[in-house]
C-alpha positions in Angstrom: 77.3 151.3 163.1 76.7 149.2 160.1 77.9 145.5 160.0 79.8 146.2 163.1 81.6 143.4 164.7 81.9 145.5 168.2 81.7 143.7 171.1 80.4 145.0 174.5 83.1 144.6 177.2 80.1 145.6 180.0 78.3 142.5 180.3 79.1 138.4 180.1 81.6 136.7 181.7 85.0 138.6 181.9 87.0 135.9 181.3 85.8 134.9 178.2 85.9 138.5 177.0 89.7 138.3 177.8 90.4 135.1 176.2 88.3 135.9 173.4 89.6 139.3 172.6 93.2 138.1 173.5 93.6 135.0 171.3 93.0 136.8 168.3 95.5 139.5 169.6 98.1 136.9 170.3 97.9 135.8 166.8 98.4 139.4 165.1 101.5 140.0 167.0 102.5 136.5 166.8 102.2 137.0 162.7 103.7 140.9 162.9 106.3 139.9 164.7 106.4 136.8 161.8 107.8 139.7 159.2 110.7 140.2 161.3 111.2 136.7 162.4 111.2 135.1 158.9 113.0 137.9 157.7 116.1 136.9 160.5 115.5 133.2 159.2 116.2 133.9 155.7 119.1 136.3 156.4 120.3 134.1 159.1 120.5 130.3 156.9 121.3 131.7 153.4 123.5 135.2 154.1 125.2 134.3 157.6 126.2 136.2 160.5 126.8 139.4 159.4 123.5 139.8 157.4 122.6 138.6 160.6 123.9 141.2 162.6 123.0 143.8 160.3 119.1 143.0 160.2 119.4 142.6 164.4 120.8 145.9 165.0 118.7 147.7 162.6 115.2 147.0 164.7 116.1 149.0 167.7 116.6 152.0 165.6 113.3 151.3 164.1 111.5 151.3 167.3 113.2 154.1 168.5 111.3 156.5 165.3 107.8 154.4 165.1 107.3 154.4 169.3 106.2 158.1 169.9 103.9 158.1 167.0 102.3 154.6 167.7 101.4 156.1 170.9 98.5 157.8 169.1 97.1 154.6 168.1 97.0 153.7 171.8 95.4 157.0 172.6 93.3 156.1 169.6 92.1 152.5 171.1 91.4 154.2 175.1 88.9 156.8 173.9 87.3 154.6 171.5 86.9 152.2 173.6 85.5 154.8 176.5 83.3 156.4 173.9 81.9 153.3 172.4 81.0 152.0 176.7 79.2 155.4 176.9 77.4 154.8 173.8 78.5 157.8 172.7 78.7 157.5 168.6 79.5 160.3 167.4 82.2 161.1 169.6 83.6 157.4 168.5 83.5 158.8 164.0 84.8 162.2 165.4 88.2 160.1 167.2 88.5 157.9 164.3 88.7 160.3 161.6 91.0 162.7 163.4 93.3 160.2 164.9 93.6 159.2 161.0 94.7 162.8 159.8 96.8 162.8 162.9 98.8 159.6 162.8 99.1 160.2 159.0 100.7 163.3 159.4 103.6 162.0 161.7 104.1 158.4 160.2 105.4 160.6 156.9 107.6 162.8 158.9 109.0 160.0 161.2 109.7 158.1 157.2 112.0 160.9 156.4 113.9 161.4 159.6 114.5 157.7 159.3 115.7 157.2 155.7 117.5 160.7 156.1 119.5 160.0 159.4 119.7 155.9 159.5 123.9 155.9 158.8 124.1 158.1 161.1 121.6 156.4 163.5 123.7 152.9 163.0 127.2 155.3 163.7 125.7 156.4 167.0 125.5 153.4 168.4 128.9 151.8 167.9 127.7 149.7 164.9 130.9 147.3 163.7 131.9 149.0 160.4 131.3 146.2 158.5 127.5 146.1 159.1 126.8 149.3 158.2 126.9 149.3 154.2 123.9 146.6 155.0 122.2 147.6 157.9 122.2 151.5 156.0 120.2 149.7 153.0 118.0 148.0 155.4 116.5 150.8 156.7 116.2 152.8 154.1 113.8 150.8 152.3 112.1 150.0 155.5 111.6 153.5 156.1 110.4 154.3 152.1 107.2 152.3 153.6 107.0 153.3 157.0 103.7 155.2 156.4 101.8 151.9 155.3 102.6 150.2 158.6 101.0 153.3 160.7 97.8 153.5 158.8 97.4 149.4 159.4 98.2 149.9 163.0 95.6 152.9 163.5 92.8 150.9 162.1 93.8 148.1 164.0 93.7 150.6 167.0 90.4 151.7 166.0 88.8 148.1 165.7 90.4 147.3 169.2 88.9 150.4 170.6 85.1 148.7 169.4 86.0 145.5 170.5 87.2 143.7 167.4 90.5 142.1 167.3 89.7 139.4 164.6 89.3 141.6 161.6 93.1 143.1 162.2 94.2 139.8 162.7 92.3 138.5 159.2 94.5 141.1 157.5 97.8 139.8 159.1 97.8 136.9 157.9 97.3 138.3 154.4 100.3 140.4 154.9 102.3 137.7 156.6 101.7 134.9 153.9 102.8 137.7 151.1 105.5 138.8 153.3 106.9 134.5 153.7 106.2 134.3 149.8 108.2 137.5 148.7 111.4 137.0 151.0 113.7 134.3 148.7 112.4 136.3 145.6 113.6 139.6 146.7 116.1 137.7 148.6 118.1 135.5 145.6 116.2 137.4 142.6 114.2 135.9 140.0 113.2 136.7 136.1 113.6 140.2 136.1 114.1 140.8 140.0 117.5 141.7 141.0 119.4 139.6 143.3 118.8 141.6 146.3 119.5 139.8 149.9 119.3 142.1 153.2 117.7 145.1 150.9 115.0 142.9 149.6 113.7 141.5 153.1 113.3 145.5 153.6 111.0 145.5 150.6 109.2 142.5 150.8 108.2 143.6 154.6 106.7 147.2 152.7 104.9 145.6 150.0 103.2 143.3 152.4 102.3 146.1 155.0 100.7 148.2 152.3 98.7 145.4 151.7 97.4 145.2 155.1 97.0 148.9 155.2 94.6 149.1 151.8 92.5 146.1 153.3 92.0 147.7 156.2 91.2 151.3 155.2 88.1 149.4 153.0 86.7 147.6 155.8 86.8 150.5 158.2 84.6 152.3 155.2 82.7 149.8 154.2 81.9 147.9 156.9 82.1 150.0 159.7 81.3 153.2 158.1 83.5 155.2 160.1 85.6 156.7 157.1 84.7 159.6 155.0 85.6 159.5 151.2 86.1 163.1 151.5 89.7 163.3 152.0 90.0 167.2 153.0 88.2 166.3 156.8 91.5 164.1 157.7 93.8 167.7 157.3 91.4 169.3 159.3 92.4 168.3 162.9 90.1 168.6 166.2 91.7 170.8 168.6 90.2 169.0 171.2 90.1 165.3 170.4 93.7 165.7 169.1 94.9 167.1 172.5 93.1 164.5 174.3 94.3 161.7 172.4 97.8 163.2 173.0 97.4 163.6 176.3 96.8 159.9 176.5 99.1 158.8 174.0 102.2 160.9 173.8 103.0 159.2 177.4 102.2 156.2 176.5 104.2 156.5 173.4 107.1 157.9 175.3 107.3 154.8 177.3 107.6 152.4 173.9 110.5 155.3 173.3 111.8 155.1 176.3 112.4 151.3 175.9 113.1 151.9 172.4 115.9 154.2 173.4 117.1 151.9 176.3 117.4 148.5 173.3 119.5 151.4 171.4 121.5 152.2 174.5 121.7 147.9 175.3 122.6 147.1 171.6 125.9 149.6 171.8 126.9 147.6 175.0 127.0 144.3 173.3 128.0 145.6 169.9 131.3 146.3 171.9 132.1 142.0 172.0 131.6 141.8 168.4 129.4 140.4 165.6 129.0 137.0 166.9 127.2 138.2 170.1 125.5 140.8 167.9 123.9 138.1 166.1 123.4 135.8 168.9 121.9 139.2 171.1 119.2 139.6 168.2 118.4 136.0 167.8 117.7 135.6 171.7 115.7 139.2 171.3 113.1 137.6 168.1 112.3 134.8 170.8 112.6 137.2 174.1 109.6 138.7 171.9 107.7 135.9 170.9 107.7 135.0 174.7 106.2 138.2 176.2 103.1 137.6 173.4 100.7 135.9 175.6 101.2 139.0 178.4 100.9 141.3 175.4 97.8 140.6 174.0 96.5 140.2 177.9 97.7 143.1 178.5 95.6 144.8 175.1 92.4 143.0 176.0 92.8 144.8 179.7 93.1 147.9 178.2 89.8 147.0 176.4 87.5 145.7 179.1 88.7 148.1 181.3 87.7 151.1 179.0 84.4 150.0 178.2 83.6 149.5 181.4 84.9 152.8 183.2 83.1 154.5 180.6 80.0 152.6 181.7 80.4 153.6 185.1 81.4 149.9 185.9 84.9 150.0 188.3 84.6 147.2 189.9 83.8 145.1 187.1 87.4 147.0 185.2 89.2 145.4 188.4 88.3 142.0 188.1 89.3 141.9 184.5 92.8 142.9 185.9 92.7 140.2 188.2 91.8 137.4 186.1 94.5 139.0 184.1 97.0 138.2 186.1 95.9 134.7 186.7 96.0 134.3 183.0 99.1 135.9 181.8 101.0 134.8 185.5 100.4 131.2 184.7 101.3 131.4 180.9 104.5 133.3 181.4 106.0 130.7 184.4 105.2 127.5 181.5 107.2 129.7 178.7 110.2 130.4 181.5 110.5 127.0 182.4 110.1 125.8 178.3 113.2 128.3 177.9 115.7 126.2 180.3 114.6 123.5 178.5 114.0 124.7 174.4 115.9 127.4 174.4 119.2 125.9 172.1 117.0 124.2 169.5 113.8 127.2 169.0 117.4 129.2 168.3 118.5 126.6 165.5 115.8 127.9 163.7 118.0 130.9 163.0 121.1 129.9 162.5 123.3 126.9 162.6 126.7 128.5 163.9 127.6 127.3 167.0 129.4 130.7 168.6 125.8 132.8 168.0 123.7 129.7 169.4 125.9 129.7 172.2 125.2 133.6 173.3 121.6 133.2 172.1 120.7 130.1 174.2 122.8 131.9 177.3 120.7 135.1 176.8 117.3 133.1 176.4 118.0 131.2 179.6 118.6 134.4 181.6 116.0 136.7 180.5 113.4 133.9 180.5 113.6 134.3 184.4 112.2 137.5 184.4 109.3 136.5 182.4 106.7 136.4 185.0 107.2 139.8 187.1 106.9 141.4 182.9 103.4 139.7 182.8 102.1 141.2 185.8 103.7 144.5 185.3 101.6 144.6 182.0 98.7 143.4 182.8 98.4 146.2 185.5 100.0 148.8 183.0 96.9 147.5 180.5 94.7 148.5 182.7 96.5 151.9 183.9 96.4 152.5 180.3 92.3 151.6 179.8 91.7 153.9 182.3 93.7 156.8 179.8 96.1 157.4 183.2 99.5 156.5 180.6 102.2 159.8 182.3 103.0 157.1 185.5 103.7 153.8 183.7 106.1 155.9 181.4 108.0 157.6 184.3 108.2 154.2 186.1 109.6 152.7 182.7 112.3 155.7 182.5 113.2 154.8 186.3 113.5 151.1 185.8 115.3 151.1 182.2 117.5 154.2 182.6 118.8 153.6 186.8 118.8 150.1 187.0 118.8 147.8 183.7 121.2 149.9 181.5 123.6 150.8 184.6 123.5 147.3 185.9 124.1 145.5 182.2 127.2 147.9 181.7 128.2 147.2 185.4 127.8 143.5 184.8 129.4 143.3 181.6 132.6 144.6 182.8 132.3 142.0 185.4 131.2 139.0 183.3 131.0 139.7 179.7 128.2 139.8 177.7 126.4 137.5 180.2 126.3 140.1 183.0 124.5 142.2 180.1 121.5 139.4 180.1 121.8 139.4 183.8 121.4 143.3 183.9 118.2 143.0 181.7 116.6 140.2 184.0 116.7 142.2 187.3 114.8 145.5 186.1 111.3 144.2 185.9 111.2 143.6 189.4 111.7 147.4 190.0 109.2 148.1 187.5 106.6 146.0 189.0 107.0 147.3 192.5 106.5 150.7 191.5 103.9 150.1 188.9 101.8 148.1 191.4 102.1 150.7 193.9 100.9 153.7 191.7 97.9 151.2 190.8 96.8 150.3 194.5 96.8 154.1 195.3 94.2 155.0 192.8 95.0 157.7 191.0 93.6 156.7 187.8 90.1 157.4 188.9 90.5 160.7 187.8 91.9 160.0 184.1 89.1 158.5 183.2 87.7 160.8 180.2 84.0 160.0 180.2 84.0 161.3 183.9 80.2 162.0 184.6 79.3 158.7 184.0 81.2 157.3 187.0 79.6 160.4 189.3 
């Protein structure tokens, strides 16, 4: 491939491949997750708690519609990283140009479901009345743009796939610096720019994504030559490839649903003891996210060793990647939980400066942050499940440990204890989830999901 910035997975030092494919990684969630988070900042210090609110309990729904179809950027990233470890070229242009046309086709359907149904969405899940009027024009605009955040996400997929997570990342920070820059003016207005406030974080979050998308369409013709200006081959789908990358990524989409579903289901519980907790719930949940980066990204870079190397025929070299995986992301994880006991009241200043939602956010934080450690080794051994394209299990486990123990225990709890007994509910699942995950992983049945089978024969 021209100018490629691939990197090869099957020799060198594994953890340097990690940390090198990780940091990057780390970074471009750390600045995706920056839209969101300086979104809440603005909404949070200049429009108070029930903007707030009204941004908070917007993202579950979000996830809930983007999930299933960013599962086809994971399927996307497994057999372009298995192709590219078997050398195999052609098959890699073939995956990238139909998992294009594919993820196109269902980002645009997913944008109308969710502009169509989001009042209803925000109804279903015991939204306070008052949010709704905000929360409704949120979304709405959010979903208007939907489509420019799953064509960024594929071609990040794709340049994961080959081994290159600093070109995605390059792009990022493009988007993120437009997205910081647009906020107060879409925000507060200015010249001929309507005051806007909660609707014009929506938009300055679209503009910004389509700008990410556009840069990264060029560079993935351009550079990597692996799109076709002829538009008509992306509406002609591969029967084959498309299954496969379903088969793949429909599960492991599922399981981002799944969770998805399960905030949904966790955000009705606590919108039942009001705003304030509402607000102090999705303060605690920005941070809860920016602590499970590090196991993330580690989690990612697994997924990409461990594809180019089963597809070189190289298992035992995929296993030790997981293992100095879960030195890495183990030892990271205990620092951020023990940082949270410590941190967590002033990180959540940041936000906010009411007292009642720094209260539930700092309680939440110091909870949750316990559970921290069992996540990281749960995902590094799901990112290397997932490398080796075996996704059905880790979304059945995920559907065990969400929907029969953390929902039933947070709605038990909360009876019991309030809104704390919620956060306690949501600390004690990912000990379930590990058990069984590890368990499916030390009986080996991923061997046989690996697609480029004769070369581990």
């Amino acid at each position: 491939m021209k100018g490629s910035k691939r990197q090869d997975f099957t020799t060198g030092s594994i953890p340097r491949h990690l940390l090198i494919f990780a940091i990057p990684m780390f970074l471009g969630n750390l600045l995706q997750a920056l839209y969101n988070t300086v979104d809440t900042i603005w909404v949070g210090r200049f429009l108070g708690p029930e903007a707030l609110a009204a941004v908070s309990v917007s993202f579950p729904i979000i996830f809930v519609l983007v999930s299933l179809v960013m599962g086809i950027g994971m399927g996307t990233t497994v057999l372009v990283a298995q192709y590219a470890g078997a050398k195999d070229w052609e098959r890699v242009r073939r995956v990238v140009i139909n998992s294009v046309g594919l993820l196109t086709i269902a980002g645009a359907a997913v944008s109308v479901i969710g502009y169509v149904f989001s009042e209803g969405a925000l109804r279903l899940i015991n939204t306070p009345e008052e949010l709704i009027p905000l929360a409704t024009s949120y979304l709405k605009i959010f979903f208007t743009g939907l489509i420019f955040m799953f064509i960024y996400n594929v071609m990040g997929a794709i340049l994961r796939g080959l081994g290159d997570s600093r070109t995605p990342l390059n792009f990022l920070i493009i988007a993120t610096v437009l997205n910081i820059i647009l906020d107060p003016i879409f925000i507060f207005g200015i010249g001929p720019i309507p005051r806007m406030e909660v609707a014009g974080v929506a938009l300055a979050t679209v503009i910004a994504q389509g700008v990410s998308a556009l840069l990264s369409i060029r560079h993935l013709y351009k550079v990597n030559g692996l799109l076709s200006k002829d538009w008509r081959v992306y509406s002609k789908l591969d029967k084959e490839l498309t299954l496969l990358t379903l088969k793949i990524g429909i599960p492991a989409g599922l399981q981002q649903t799944v969770v998805s579903v399960g905030a949904l289901a966790l955000t009705s519980i606590v919108n039942g003891f009001g705003h304030l907790v509402v607000a102090g719930y999705g303060v605690g949940n920005r941070l809860d996210h920016f602590s499970f980066m590090p196991a993330m990204s580690v989690s990612m870079a697994v997924s990409a060793v461990v594809g180019q190397n089963l597809g070189a025929g190289q298992e035992e070299r995929a296993k030790q990647s997981l293992y100095w995986a879960l030195i890495l992301s183990g030892s990271i994880s205990l620092a951020v939980t023990l940082g949270m006991q410590f941190l967590a009241w002033p990180i959540s200043q940041i936000f906010t400066t009411d007292t009642q939602v720094l209260t539930y956010a700092t309680e939440y934080l110091r909870i949750i942050s316990f559970s921290y450690v069992f996540l990281a080794v749960m995902f590094s051994v799901t990112g290397f499940l997932r490398g080796a394209g075996d996704t059905l299990p880790t979304m059945l486990i995920t559907m065990v440990s969400l929907w029969f123990v953390r929902i039933p225990l947070a709605k038990y709890f909360s009876i019991l204890w309030g809104s704390r007994g919620i956060w306690i509910g949501i600390a004690v699942s990912p000990v379930i989830g590990l058990t069984l995950t590890s368990l499916y992983y030390l009986k080996g049945g991923w061997r046989a999901k690996v697609v480029t089978k004769p070369l581990l024969q």
